[in-house]
C-alpha positions as CSV (number, residue, x, y, z in Angstrom):
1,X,0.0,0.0,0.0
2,X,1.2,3.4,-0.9
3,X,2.5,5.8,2.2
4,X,-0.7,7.9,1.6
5,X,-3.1,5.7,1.0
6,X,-4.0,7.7,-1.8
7,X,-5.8,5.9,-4.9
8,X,-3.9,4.2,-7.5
9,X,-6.4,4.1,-10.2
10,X,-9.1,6.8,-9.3
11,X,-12.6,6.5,-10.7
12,X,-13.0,9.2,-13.3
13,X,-16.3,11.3,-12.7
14,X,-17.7,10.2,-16.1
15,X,-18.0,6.8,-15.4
16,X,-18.9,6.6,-11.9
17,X,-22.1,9.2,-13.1
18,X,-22.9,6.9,-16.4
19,X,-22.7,4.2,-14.2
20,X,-24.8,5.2,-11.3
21,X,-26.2,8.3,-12.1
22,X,-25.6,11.7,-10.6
23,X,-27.1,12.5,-7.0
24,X,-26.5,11.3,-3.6
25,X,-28.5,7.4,-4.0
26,X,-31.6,6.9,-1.9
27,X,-31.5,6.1,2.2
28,X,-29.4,3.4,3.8
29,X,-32.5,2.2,5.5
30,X,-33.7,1.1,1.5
31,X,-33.6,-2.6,0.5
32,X,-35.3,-5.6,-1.3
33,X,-36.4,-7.1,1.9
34,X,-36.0,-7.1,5.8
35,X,-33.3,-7.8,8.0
36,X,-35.4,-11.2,8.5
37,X,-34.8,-12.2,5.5
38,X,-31.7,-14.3,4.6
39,X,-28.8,-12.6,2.7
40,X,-25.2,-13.1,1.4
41,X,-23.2,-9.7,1.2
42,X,-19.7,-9.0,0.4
43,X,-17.1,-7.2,2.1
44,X,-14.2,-5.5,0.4
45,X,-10.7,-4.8,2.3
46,X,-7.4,-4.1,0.6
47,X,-4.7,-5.2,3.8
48,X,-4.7,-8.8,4.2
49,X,-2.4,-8.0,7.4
50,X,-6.3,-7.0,9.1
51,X,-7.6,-10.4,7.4
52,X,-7.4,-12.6,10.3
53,X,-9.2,-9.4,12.8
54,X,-11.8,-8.8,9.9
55,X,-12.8,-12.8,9.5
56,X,-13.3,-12.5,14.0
57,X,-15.3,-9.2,13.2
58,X,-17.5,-11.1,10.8
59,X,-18.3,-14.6,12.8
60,X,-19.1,-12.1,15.7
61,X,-21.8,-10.3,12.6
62,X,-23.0,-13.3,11.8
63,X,-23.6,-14.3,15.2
64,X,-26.0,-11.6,15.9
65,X,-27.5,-11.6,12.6
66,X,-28.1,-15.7,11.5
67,X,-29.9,-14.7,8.6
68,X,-26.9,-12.7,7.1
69,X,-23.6,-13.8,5.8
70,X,-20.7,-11.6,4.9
71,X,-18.4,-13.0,2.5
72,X,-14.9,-11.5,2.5
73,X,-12.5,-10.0,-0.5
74,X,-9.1,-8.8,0.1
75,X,-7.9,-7.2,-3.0
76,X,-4.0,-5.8,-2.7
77,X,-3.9,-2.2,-2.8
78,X,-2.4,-1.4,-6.0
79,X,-5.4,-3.3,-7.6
80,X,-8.1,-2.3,-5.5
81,X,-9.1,0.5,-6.8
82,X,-9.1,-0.8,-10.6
83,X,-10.6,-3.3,-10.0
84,X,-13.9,-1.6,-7.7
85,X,-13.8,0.8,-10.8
86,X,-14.4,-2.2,-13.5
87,X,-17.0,-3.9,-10.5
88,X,-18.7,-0.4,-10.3
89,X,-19.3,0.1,-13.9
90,X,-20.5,-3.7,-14.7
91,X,-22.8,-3.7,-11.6
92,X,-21.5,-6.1,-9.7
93,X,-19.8,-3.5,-6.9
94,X,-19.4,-4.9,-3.3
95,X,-22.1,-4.7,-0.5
96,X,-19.9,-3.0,1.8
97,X,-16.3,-1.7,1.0
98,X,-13.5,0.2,2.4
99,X,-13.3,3.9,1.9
100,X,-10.8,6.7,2.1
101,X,-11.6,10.6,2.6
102,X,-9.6,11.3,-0.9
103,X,-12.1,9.3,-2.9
104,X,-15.6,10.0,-0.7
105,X,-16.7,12.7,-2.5
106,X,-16.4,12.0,-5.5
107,X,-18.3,8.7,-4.8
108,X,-21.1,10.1,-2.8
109,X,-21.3,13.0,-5.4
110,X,-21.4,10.3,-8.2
111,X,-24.3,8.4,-6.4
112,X,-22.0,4.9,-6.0
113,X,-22.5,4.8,-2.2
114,X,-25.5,5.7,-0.1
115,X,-25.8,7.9,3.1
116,X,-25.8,6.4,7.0
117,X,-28.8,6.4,8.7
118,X,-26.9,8.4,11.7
119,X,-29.6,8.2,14.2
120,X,-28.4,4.2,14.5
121,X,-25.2,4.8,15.1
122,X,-23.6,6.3,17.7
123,X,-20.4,8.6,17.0
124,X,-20.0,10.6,20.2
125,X,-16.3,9.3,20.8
126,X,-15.3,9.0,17.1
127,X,-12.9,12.1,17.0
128,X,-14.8,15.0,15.1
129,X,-12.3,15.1,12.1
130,X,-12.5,12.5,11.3
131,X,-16.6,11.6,10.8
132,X,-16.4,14.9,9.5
133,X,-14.1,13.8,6.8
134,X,-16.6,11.3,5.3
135,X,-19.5,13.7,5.1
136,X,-20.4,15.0,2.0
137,X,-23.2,17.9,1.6
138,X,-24.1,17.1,5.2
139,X,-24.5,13.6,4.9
140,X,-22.5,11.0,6.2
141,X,-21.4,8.2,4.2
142,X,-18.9,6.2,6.1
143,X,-19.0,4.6,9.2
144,X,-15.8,5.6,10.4
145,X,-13.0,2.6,10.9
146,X,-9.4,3.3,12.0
147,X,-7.2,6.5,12.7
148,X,-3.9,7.0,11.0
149,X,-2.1,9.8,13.1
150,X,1.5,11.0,12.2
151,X,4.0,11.2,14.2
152,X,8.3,11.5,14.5
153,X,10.2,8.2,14.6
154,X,13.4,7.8,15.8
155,X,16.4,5.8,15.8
156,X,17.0,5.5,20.0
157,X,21.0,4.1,19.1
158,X,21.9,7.1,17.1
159,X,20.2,9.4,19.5
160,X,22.7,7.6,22.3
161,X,25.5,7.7,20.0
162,X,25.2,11.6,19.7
163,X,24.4,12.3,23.1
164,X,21.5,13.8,21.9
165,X,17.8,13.7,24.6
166,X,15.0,12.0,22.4
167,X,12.4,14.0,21.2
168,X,9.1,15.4,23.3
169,X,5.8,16.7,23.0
170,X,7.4,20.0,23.7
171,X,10.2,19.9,21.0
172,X,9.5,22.8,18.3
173,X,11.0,23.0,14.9
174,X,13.8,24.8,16.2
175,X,14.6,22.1,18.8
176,X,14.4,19.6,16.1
177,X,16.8,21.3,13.6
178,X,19.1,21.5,16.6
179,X,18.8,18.3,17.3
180,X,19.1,16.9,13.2
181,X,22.3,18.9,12.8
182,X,23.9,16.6,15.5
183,X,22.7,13.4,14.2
184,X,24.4,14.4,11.2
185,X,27.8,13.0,10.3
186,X,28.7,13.4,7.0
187,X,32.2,11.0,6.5
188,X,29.5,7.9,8.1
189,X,27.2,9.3,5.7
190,X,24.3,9.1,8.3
191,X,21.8,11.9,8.0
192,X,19.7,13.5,11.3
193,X,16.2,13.5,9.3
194,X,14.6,12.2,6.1
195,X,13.3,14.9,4.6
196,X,10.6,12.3,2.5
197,X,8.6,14.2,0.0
198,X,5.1,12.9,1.2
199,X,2.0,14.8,1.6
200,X,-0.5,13.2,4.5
201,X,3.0,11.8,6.6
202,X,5.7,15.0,5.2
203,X,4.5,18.4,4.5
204,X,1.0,18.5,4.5
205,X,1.6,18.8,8.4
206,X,4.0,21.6,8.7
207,X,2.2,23.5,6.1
208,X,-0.5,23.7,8.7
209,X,2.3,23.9,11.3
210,X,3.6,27.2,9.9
211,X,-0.5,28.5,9.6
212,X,-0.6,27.7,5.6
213,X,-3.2,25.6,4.3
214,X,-4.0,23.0,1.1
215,X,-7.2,24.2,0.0
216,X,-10.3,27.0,1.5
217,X,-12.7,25.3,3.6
218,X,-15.3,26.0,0.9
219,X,-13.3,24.1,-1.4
220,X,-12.6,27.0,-3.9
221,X,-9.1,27.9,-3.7
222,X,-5.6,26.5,-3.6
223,X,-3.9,27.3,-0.5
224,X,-0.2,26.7,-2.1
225,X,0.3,30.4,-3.3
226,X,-0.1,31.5,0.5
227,X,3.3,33.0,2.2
228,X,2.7,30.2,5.3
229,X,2.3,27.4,3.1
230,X,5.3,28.1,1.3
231,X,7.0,28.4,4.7
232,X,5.7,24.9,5.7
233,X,7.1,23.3,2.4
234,X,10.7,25.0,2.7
235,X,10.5,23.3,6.3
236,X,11.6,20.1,4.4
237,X,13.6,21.8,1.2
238,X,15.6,23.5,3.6
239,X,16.3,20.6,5.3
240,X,18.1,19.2,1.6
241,X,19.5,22.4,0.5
242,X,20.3,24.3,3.5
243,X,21.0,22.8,6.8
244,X,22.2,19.5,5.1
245,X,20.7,17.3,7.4
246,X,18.8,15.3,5.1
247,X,20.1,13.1,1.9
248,X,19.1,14.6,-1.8
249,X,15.8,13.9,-3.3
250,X,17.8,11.4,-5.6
251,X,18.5,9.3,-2.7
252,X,15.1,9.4,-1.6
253,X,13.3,9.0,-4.6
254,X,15.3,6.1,-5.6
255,X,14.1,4.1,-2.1
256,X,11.4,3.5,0.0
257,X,11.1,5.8,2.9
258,X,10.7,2.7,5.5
259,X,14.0,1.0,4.1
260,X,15.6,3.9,4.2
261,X,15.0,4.8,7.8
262,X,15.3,0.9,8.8
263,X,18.7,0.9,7.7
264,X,20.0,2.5,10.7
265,X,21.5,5.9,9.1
266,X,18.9,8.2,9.6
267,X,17.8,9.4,12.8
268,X,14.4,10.9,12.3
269,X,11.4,10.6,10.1
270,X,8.2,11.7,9.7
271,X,5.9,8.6,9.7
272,X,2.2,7.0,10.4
273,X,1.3,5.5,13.9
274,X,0.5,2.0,11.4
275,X,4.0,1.8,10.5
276,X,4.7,0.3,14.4
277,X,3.6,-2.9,12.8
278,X,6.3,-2.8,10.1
279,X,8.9,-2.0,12.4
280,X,7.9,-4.0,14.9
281,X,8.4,-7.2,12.5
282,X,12.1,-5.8,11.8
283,X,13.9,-8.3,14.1
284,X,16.9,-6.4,13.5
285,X,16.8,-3.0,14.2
286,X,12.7,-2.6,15.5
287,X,14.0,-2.2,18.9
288,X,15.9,0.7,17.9
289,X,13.1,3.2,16.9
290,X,10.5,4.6,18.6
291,X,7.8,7.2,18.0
292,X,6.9,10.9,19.6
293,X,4.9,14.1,19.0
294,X,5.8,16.2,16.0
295,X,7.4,19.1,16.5
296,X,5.6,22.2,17.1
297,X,5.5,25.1,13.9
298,X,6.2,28.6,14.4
299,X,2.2,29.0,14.2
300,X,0.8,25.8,16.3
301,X,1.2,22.0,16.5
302,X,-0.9,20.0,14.1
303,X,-1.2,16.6,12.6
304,X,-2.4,15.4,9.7
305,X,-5.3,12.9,10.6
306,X,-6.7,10.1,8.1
307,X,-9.0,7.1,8.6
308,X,-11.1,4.9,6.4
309,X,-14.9,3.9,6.5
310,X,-17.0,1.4,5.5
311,X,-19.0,2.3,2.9
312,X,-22.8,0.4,1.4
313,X,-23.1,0.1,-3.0
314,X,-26.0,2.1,-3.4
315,X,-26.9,-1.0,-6.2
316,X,-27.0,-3.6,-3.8
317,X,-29.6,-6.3,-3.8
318,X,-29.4,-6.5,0.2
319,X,-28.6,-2.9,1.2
320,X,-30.7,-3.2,4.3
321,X,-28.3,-5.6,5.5
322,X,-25.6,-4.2,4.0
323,X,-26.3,-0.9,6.0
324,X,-26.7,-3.2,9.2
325,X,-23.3,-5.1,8.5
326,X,-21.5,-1.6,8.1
327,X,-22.9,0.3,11.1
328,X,-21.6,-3.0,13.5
329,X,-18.2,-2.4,11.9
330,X,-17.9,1.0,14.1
331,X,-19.3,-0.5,17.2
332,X,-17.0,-0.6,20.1
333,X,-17.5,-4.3,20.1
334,X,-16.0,-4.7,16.5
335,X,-13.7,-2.2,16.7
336,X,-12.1,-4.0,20.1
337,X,-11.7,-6.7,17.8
338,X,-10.1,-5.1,15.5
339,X,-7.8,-3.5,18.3
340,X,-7.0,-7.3,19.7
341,X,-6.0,-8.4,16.4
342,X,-2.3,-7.2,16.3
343,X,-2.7,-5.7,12.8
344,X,-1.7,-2.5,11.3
345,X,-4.7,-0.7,12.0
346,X,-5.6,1.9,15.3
347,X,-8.9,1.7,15.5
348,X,-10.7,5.1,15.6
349,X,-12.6,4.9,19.1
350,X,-10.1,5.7,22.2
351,X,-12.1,3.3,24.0
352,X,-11.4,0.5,21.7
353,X,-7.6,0.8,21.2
354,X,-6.0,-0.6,24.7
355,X,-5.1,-3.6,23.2
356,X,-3.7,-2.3,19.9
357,X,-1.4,-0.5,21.8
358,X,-0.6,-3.3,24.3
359,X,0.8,-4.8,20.9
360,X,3.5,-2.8,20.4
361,X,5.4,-2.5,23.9
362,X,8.5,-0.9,22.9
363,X,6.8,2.1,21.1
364,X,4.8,5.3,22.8
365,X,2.1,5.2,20.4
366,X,-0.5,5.9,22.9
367,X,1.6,9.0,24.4
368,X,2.1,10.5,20.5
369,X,-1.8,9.8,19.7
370,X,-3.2,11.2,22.8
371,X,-0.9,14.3,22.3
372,X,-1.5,14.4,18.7
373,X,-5.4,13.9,18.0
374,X,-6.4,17.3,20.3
375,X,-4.5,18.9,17.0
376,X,-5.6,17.1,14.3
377,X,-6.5,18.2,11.0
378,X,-8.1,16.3,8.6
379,X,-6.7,15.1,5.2
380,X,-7.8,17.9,2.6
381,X,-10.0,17.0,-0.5
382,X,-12.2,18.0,-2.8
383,X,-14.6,16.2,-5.1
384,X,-11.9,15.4,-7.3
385,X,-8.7,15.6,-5.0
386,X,-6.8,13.4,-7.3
387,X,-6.7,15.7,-10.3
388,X,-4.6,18.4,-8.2
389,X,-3.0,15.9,-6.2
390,X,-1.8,14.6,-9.4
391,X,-0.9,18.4,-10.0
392,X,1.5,18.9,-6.8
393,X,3.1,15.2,-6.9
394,X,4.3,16.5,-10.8
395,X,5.6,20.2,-9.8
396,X,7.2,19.6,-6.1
397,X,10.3,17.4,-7.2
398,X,11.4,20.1,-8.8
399,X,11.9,21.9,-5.5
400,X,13.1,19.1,-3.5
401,X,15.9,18.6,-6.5
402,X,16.6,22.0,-5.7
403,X,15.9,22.8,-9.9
404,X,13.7,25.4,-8.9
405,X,12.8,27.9,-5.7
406,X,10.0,26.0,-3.1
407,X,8.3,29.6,-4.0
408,X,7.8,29.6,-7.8
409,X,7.0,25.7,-7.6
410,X,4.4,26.2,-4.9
411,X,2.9,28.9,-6.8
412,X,2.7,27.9,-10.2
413,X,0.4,24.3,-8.2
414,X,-1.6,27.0,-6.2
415,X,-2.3,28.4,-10.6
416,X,-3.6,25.2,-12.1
417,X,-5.1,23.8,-8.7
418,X,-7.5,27.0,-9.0
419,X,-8.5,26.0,-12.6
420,X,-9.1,22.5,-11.6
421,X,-11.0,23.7,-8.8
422,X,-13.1,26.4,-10.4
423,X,-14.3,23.4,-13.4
424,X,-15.6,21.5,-10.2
C-alpha cells in the first residue's frame, strides 16, 4: 500500500455518473427485503495484514444476525481500486467496501454509495475530524474505521550515539533542527532527518504547522500560493538544501522511505502511527526506533489525521443488511476486535484501542496519539482531490531537487489547482 493511502487508479467522474447516475442514492435504511430475511453480502478490504481481525469481526456479525452472511474479499492495494472501478461500472460493486476521505466525495457525489442512517449509530467518541471527513453535503457516508495519526520516529541508538535527549511533545522546529544537525555526520554518511517528499505523513503537516493551508474550507481555492504554506514546504527543502541534514531527493526518490530509515542511518522521520507494525516485525533494528509528537511550527502543533470507513453500493440487492453489516463495523465491540487483532490498523474509538497498543510495547504510540489527535487536521479533499494531487506530486520534485525555488513551484500548483477547482 502506498504511504498515503491515496488511490492508484481513481474512478473518473464520467463513469462513476454513467454508471450510477448523478445525485447522492436513496436512504441506507432502502432494501429488497427485511433484516429477517436471509442474505449473502460482500465485504471488500485491501490489507490482508487486518484479514485474520476482519474474519473474527464477521463470525461475531453473523452471530448476531443468523440470517446474514458476509463473505470477505481482500484485494491488494495497487489493484483495489481498478478493480472496484471495473465492479462499479459492470454492476457487480461490493455490499460493503472500504473507503478513504480522498475518494468519498467523488463517490457520494457520483451516487456509487449511499448515506448512514446516523440516528443508528452512535459517533460521540469518534474524534470530530475524522466523521467529518466522510460527510459529504451534510450527509455522512462512512461509518468511520481506524485512525492514522503521524508522528516522529526515531532511531534510540543514534540518539545515544550523539548524546543527543529524544524528542518530546514540547520539541518545536527549532529544537528539532538542533537536534538533526547533531545526528548528522557526513564522513558515516548518516543523516539526522529524512526529509521524505510525502504529503498526508511529510509536508501537509508543517504547512498547517507554519499557519498555511491545502485548500479554502469551501473548497474554492488552492492554499499553495499563501506566504505560510510556502513556509511549511521549505521546512523540508531547507532541510536538503540548507542545513544539510537530510540526503538529496535522488537518494530518496530512488528508495522507499521505510527501508531507508530501517537501515540504521537516519535518525528521524516523519511517519504513520501503522508503520509500528512494520517496524515491529524488523527483528533487527525494531527495537531501535521509537515514536513521539511532531514538533511544534512557528504558528501551532498539528497533525495530519486520516482514517477509512466502510461504505454500502447504493446498487446492492441487500442494502438493508448491508447498511446493518457496516454500522456493526464501528461499534465498540468490533472495533475492540479489531484492536486485539495485532494488525496495522488503530482503530478510531479511544475506548477501543487498549489492546492495539498493548501490541507494540516498545513504542509510545499511545503518548504520541493522545498528544497528537487534540491537533488534528483532517486530510484535505475535494470532489476530485486526485486531479490536483496529481498536480503537486508532478511540480514539487522540482523543488526538492533544488531545480527550482520551493516559492515559484508552490505557486505555479496554487495556478492550475485553481482551474481544476473552479471546473468543479
Amino acid at each position: 500500500m502506498s504511504l498515503n493511502r491515496r488511490i492508484a487508479g481513481i474512478l473518473a467522474l464520467s463513469l462513476l455518473l454513467s454508471a450510477c447516475g448523478s445525485g447522492s442514492g436513496g436512504d441506507s435504511g432502502a432494501s429488497s427485503g427485511g433484516t429477517s430475511e436471509k442474505a449473502e453480502i460482500s465485504y471488500a478490504i485491501w490489507d490482508k495484514n487486518d484479514q485474520p481481525g476482519t474474519l473474527k469481526i464477521i463470525e461475531a456479525f453473523e452471530k448476531k444476525n443468523p440470517t446474514i452472511k458476509v463473505k470477505l474479499e481482500v484485494t491488494p492495494w495497487d489493484q483495489y481500486w481498478t478493480k472496484l472501478q471495473t465492479a462499479v461500472t459492470g454492476g457487480a460493486a461490493p455490499d460493503v467496501f472500504w473507503m478513504n476521505p480522498l475518494n468519498l466525495r467523488l463517490y457520494a457525489k457520483s451516487g456509487v454509495i449511499l448515506p448512514v442512517d446516523e440516528s443508528k449509530i452512535d459517533l460521540s467518541g469518534f474524534p470530530q475530524p475524522i466523521v467529518d471527513s466522510h460527510r459529504y453535503e451534510g450527509k455522512l457516508y462512512g461509518t468511520p474505521r481506524d485512525l492514522s495519526v503521524t508522528g516522529l520516529w526515531y532511531n534510540k541508538e543514534l540518539f545515544d550515539q550523539a548524546g543527543v535527549k529524544y524528542p518530546t511533545a514540547d520539541w518545536t522546529w527549532d529544537d528539532f533542527r538542533a537536534a538533526a544537525q547533531k545526528l548528522t555526520i557526513p564522513d558515516k554518511k548518516q543523516y539526522g532527518f529524512l526529509s521524505y517528499r510525502w504529503d498526508q505523513g511529510g509536508f501537509y503537516n508543517t504547512i498547517f504547522q507554519a499557519g498555511g493551508y491545502v485548500i479554502s474550507p469551501d473548497g474554492k481555492k488552492s492554499g499553495y500560493d499563501d506566504p505560510n504554506t510556502i513556509k511549511g514546504l521549505e521546512f523540508w527543502t531547507d532541510l536538503i538544501a540548507k542545513d544539510k541534514v537530510s540526503p538529496s531527493a535522488q537518494v530518496m526518490s530512488d528508495s522507499d522511505l521505510l527501508a531507508l530509515f530501517m537501515s540504521g542511518k537516519y535518525a528521524m522521520a516523519f511517519g504513520g502511527s501503522w508503520f509500528g507494525a512494520l517496524y515491529k516485525a524488523n527483528t533487527e533494528t525494531g527495537k531501535k526506533v521509537d515514536i513521539a509528537p511532531l514538533p511544534k511550527g512557528p504558528a501551532k502543533a498539528a497533525t495530519v489525521m486520516m482514517g477509512l470507513s466502510n461504505v454500502v453500493w447504493a446498487k446492492g440487492k441487500h442494502q438493508e443488511q448491508s447498511a446493518e453489516f457496516a454500522r456493526f463495523l464501528a461499534t465498540e465491540e468490533a472495533l475492540k476486535i479489531l484492536s486485539e487483532s495485532g494488525g496495522a490498523s488503530l482503530p478510531a474509538l479511544p475506548s477501543a484501542r487498549d489492546a492495539y497498543y498493548k501490541s507494540f510495547p516498545d513504542y509510545h504510540l499511545k503518548e504520541m496519539v493522545d498528544a497528537s489527535v487534540p491537533n488534528g487536521v483532517p486530510f484535505p479533499v475535494s470532489i476530485n482531490t486526485a486531479k490536483w494531487l496529481a498536480v503537486q506530486d508532478k511540480l514539487l520534485p522540482e523543488a526538492w531537487a533544488g531545480t527550482r525555488p520551493t516559492a515559484d513551484v508552490a505557486k505555479e500548483i496554487a495556478t492550475q489547482m485553481n482551474e481544476i477547482l473552479a471546473k468543479e
